[in-house]
C-alpha positions, 0 to 999 in steps of 0.5 A, spaced: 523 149 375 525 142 374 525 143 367 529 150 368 533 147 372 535 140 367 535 145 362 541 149 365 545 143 368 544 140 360 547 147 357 552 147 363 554 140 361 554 143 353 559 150 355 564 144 359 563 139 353 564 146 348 571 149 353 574 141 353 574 141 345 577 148 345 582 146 350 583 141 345 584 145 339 588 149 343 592 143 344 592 141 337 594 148 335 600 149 339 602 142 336 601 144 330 605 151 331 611 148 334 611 142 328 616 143 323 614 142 317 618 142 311 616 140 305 619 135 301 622 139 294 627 132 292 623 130 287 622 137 283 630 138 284 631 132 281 626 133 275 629 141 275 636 137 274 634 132 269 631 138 265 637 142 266 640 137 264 637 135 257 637 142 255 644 142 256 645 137 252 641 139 247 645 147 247 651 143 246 648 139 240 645 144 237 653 148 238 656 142 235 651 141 229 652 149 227 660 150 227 660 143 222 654 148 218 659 154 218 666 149 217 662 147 210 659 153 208 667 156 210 670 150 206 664 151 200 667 155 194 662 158 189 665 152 183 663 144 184 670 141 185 670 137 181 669 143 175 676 145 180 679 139 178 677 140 171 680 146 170 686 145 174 687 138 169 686 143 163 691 147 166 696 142 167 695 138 159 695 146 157 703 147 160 705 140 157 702 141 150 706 147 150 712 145 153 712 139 148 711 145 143 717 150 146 721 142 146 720 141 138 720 148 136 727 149 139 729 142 135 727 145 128 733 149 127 737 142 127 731 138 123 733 143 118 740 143 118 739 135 118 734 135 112 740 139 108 745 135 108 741 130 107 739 132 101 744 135 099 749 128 100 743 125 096 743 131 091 750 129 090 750 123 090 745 122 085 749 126 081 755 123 082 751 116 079 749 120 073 754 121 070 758 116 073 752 112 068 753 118 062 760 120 061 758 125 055 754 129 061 759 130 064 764 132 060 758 138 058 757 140 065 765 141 066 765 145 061 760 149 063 763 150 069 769 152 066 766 157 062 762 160 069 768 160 072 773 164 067 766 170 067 
C-alpha cells in the first residue's frame, strides 16, 4: 500500500503540476488574444509605390516615344525631300526660262524693225558710194527709173 499510496501522491502532484501549465497556457492565451497584433505593411507599401512609380514612368516614356513615331509618320510624305526639292528647282528654273523666252520674244518685233533699217540705211549707203565711184551707173539707173515711172 505504501507503494499504492506514493503512486497516487505522484500522480497527485502530476494532475497539479498538468492544472498550473494549463493555468498558464490559459494565461498566455488570454495574452495572446487581447495583444494587438498588426502586421507591418511599410515596406511592401513602399515597394508597391516605387514599382507603381517605375511603371509610370515607363507608360509616360512610351506615350512620348509613340506621338514623336506618329508626328514622323504624319510629316512623311511618300517622296524624299530632297526629290521635293528637286522638283521644285525644276519648276522654278522652267518659269525663268520661260519667262526670259516670253521677254525675247516680245523684243523680236523691235529687233526686226532695228535690223531693216539698218539694212536698209546700209543698203543705201552702199548704194550712194557706188555711184558716187561710177557716175555712168548712175546716170543708167535715173534713167531707168524715169522709164518705170512714165509705165
Amino acid at each position: 500500500m505504501a507503494k499504492l499510496e506514493e503512486i497516487a501522491e505522484l500522480l497527485t502532484e502530476e494532475i497539479n503540476g498538468f492544472e498550473k501549465s494549463i493555468g498558464r497556457l490559459e494565461k498566455v492565451h488570454e495574452d495572446f488574444k487581447n495583444l494587438p497584433l498588426r502586421p507591418d505593411t511599410s515596406e511592401l507599401n513602399t515597394l508597391l509605390k516605387e514599382y507603381g512609380n517605375n511603371q509610370n514612368k515607363n507608360i509616360k516614356e512610351q506615350q512620348r516615344l509613340m506621338e514623336r513615331i506618329l508626328h514622323k509618320v504624319e510629316r512623311s510624305v511618300l517622296l524624299p525631300s530632297w526629290a521635293i526639292k528637286l522638283t521644285w528647282g525644276l519648276l522654278v528654273t522652267v518659269l525663268l526660262v520661260l519667262g526670259f523666252s516670253i521677254y525675247q520674244v516680245s523684243r523680236i518685233s523691235k529687233k526686226e524693225e532695228a535690223a531693216f533699217i539698218k539694212g536698209q540705211d546700209d543698203a543705201i549707203e552702199h548704194y550712194g558710194t557706188f555711184f558716187k565711184e561710177s557716175p555712168e551707173a548712175k546716170e543708167l539707173y535715173q534713167k531707168w527709173l524715169e522709164v518705170k515711172r512714165k509705165k
